[in-house]
C-alpha positions as CSV (number, residue, x, y, z in Angstrom):
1,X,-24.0,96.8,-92.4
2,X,-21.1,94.6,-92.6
3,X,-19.1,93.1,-89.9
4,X,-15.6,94.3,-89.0
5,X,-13.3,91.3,-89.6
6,X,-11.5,91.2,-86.2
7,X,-7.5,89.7,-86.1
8,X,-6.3,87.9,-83.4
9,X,-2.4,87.4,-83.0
10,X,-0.3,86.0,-80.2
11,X,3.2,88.0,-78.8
12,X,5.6,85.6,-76.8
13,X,8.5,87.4,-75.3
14,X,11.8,85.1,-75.1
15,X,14.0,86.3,-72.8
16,X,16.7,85.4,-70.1
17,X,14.3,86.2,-67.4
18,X,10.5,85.5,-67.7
19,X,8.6,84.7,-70.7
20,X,5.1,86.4,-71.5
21,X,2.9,85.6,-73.7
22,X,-0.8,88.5,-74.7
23,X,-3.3,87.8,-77.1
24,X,-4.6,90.6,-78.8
25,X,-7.8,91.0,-80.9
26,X,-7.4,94.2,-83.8
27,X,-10.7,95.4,-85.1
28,X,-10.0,98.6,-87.7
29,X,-6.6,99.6,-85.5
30,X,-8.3,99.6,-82.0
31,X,-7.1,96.5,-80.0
32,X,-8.5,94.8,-77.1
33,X,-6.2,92.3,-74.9
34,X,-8.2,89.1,-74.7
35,X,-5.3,87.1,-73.3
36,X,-2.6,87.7,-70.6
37,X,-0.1,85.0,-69.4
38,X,3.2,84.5,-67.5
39,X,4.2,81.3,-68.8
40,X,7.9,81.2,-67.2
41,X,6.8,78.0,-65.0
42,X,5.2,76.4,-67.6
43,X,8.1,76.7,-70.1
44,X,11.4,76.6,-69.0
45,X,13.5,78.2,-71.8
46,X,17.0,78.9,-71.7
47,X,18.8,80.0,-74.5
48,X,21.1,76.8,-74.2
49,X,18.4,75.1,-75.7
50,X,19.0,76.3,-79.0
51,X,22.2,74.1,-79.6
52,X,20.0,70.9,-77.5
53,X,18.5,68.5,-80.4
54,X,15.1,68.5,-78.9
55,X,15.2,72.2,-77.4
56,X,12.4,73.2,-80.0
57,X,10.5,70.2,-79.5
58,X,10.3,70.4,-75.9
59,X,9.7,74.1,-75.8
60,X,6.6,73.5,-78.8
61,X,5.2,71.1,-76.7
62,X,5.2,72.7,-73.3
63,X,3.9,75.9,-75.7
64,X,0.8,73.6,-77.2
65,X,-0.2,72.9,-73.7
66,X,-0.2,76.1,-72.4
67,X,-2.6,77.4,-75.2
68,X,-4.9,74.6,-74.6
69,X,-5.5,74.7,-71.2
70,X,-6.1,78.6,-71.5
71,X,-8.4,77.7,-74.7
72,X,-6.2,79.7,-77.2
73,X,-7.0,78.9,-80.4
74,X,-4.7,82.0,-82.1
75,X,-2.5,80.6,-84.7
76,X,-0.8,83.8,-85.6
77,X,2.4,83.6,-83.4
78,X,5.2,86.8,-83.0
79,X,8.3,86.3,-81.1
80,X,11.0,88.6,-79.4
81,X,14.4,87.9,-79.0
82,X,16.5,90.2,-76.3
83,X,19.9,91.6,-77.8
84,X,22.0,88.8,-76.3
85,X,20.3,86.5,-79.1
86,X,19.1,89.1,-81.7
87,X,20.9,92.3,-83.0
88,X,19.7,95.8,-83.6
89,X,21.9,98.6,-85.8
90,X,21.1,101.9,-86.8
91,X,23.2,102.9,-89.8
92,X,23.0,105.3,-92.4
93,X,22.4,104.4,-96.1
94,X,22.0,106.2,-99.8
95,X,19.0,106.4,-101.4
96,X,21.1,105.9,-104.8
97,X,22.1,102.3,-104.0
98,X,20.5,99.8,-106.0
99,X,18.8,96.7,-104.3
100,X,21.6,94.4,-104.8
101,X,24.3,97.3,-103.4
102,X,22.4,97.9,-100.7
103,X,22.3,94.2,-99.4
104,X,26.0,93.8,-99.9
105,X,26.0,96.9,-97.9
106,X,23.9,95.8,-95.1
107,X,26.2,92.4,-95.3
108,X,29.3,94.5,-94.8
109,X,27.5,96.4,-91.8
110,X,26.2,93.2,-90.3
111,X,30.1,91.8,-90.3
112,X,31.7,94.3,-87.9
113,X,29.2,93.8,-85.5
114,X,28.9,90.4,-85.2
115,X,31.9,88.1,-84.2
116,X,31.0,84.7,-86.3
117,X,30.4,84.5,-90.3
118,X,28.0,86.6,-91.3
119,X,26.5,84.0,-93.4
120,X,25.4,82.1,-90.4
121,X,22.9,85.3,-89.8
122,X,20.0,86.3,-91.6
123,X,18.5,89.6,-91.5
124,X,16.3,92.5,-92.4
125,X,16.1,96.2,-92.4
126,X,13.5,99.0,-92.0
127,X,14.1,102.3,-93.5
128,X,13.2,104.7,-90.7
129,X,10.7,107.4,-90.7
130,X,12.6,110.4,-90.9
131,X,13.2,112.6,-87.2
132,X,13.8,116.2,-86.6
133,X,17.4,115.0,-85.9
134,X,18.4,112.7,-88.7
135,X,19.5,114.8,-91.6
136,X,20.2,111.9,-93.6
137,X,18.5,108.4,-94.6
138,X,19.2,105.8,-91.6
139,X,17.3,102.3,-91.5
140,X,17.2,99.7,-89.0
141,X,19.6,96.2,-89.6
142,X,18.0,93.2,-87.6
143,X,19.8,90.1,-87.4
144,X,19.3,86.7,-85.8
145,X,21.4,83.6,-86.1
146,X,20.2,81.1,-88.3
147,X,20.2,78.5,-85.7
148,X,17.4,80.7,-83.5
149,X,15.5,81.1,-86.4
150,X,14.7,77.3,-87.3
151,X,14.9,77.1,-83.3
152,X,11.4,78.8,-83.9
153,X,10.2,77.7,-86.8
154,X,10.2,73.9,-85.6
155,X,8.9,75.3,-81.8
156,X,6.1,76.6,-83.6
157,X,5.6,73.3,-85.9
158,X,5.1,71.5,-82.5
159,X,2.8,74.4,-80.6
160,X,0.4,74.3,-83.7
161,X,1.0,77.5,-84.3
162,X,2.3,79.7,-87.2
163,X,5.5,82.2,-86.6
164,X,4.7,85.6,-88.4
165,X,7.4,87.7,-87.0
166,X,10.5,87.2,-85.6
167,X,11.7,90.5,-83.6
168,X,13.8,91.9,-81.2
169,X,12.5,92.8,-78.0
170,X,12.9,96.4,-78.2
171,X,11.6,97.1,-81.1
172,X,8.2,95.9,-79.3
173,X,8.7,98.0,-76.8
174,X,8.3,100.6,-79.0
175,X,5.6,99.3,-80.9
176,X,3.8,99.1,-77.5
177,X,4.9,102.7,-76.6
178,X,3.8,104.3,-80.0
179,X,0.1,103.0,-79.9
180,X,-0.1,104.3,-76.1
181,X,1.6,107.4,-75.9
182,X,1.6,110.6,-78.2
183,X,4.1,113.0,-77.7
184,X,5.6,116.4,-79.9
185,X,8.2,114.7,-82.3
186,X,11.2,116.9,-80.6
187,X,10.3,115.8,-77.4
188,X,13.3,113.6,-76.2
189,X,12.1,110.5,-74.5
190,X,14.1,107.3,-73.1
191,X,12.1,104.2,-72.4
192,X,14.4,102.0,-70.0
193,X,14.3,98.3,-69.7
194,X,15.0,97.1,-65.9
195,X,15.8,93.2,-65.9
196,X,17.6,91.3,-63.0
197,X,21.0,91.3,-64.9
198,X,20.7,94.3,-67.3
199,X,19.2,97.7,-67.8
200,X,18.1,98.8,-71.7
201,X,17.9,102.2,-72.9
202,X,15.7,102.9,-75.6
203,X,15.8,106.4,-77.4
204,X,13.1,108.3,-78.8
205,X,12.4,111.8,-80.6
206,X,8.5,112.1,-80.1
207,X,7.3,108.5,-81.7
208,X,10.6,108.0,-83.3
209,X,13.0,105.5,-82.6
210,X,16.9,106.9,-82.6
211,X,19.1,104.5,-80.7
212,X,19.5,101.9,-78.0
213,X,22.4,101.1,-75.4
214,X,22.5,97.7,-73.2
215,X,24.1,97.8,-69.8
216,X,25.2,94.6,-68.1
217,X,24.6,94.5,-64.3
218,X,27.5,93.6,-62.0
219,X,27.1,91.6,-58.5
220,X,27.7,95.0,-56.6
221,X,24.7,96.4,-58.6
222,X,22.7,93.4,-57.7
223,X,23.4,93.5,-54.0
224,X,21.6,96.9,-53.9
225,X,19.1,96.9,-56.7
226,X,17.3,99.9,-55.9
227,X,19.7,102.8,-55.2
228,X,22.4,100.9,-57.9
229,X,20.2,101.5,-60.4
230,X,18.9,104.6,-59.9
231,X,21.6,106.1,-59.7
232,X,23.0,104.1,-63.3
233,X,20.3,105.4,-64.6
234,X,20.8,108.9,-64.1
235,X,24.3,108.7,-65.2
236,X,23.8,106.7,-68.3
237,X,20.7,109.1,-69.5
238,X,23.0,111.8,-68.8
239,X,25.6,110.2,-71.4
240,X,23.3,109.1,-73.4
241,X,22.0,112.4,-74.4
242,X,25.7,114.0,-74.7
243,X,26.7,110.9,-76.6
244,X,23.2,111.6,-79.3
245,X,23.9,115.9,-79.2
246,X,20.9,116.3,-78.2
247,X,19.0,119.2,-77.6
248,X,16.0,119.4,-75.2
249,X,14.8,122.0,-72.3
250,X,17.5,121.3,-69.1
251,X,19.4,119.1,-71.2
252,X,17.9,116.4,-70.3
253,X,15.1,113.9,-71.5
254,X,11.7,114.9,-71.3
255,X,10.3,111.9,-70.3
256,X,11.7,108.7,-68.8
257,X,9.7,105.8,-68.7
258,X,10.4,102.6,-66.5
259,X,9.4,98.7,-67.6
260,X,10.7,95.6,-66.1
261,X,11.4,92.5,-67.9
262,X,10.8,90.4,-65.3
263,X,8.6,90.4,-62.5
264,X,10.9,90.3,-59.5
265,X,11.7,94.1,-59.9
266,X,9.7,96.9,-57.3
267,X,9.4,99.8,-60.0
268,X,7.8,101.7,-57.9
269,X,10.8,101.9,-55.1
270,X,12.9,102.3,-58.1
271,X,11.0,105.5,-59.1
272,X,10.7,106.6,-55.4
273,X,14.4,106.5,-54.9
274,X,15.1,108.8,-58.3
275,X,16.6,111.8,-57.6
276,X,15.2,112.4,-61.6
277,X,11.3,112.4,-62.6
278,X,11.0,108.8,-63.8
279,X,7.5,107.3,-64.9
280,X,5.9,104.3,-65.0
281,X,5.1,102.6,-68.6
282,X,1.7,101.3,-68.6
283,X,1.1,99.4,-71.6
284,X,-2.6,99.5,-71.6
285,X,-3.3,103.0,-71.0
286,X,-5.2,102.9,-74.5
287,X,-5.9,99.2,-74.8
288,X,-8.8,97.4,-73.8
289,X,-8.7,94.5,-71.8
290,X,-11.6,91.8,-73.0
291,X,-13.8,91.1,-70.1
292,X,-12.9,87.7,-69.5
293,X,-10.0,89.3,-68.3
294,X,-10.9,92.4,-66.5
295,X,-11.0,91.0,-62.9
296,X,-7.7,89.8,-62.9
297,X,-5.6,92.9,-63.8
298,X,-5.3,95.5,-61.1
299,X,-4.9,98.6,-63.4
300,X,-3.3,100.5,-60.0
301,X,-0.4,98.2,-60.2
302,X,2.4,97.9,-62.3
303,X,2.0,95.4,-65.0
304,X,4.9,96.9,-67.0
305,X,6.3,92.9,-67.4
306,X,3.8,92.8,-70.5
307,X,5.0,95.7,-72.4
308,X,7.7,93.4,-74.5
309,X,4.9,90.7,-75.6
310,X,2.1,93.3,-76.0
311,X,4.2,95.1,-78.9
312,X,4.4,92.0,-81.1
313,X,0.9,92.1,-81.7
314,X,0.6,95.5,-83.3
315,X,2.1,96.3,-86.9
């Protein structure tokens, strides 16, 4: 009988806050987690590092040591980018436009939302599998600056490693969600980001992706984490919903799931303080964890923090 060829690939989340890095080993679409690692003390990114002449260099380096003093050999390397750096738009598009049209198009799109050149961007677009709620064709536009982009490509030159995919991070998060969770597709679902300065709301009918808002966190916020954002949370779902017509049972999502993006944040008195049902996203509820590896995850816990990184390993 012959072997299953197995895949490893390596997710780095890039972000503001901490920086994450999973290993993941695919075998005929089942995926075990051989590698899990909060690398924020070993590299320490910010994102003013991409104007700095030896930012990449630095960042590759510190990267290359980190793999080999946790015996990673993985050369296939993903990245996300959080929407300060990358950008996410859902827009509408014909069917009848010709490849050519439809890149002029997506250059037009790109324009109003971005305040430089749009030729300083580059970009790429996924046509979306249709919803119970989109009546017409919508695809994803993804753009990064150009600058981040060779940012990576030379980070990964030095770290010995080869960039596959650039993404943004909630895109992953959805990735992460749609090969844990099954759900009906008119269930309405919101999967919300908690970081230290910002909350991310993440829409989805059943397994399909309809919109994203960002919410900046003032100082008043900060001073009292917990009720703050609880109670932002609530309000902005609330919008949210009215803002997308949506039409669920109470008016209101069906499920509400919580991640953090960094690792400062008590979830769980976040979810305790709710005056709405709010869950947990565990991002190995279907994924194995390599034995190697068992021992030092405490599957009671909340190990939400991995959620980002986990969902650049699957397709």
């Amino acid at each position: 009988m012959a072997k299953v060829s197995k895949n490893r690939k390596l997710g780095l989340s890039f972000g503001s806050e901490d920086l994450l890095l999973v290993e993941t080993e695919e075998a005929a679409k089942n995926y075990k987690v051989t590698s899990l690692l909060n690398v924020s003390s070993d590299i320490p990114f910010s994102v003013d590092m991409f104007s700095q002449e030896s930012g990449a260099e630095m960042i590759g380096s510190e990267l290359k040591n980190v793999l080999d003093k946790n015996n990673i050999t993985t050369k296939s390397l993903a990245v996300s980018l959080e929407l300060g750096i990358g950008s996410v738009i859902k827009i509408p598009y014909s069917k009848k436009l010709s490849d050519k049209d439809l890149s002029s198009h997506l250059n037009w799109e790109l324009q109003q939302y971005v305040d430089e050149e749009v030729s300083g961007y580059s970009f790429d677009s996924y046509k979306l599998v249709k919803s119970p709620s989109i009546r017409n064709p919508e695809l994803l536009l993804v753009g990064a600056r150009k600058n981040v982009i060779s940012f990576f490509q030379e980070m990964s030159g030095h770290a010995g490693v080869d960039l596959q995919l650039l993404n943004v991070d909630v895109l992953a998060a959805v990735n992460t969600f749609e090969i844990n969770y099954k759900f009906h597709p008119k269930e309405k679902i919101a999967l919300v980001e908690i970081g230290e300065r910002k909350l991310v709301f993440t829409l989805l009918e059943g397994n399909f992706f309809i919109g994203y808002r960002q919410l900046y966190l003032d100082d008043s916020a900060r001073d009292d984490f917990t009720n703050s954002v609880s109670e932002l949370i609530t309000l902005n779902l609330k919008t949210l919903f009215d803002d997308y017509e949506l039409v669920a049972e109470n008016n209101a999502f069906d499920h509400v799931f919580l991640y953090r993006s960094n690792t400062k944040s008590n979830l769980t008195e976040l979810i305790g303080a709710s005056q709405i049902e709010l869950k947990l996203f565990n991002p190995f509820e279907k994924i194995r964890l390599d034995s190697s590896i068992q021992d030092s995850i405490d599957f009671e816990s909340d190990n939400s923090e991995y959620v980002e990184a986990l969902g650049l390993t699957i397709p």
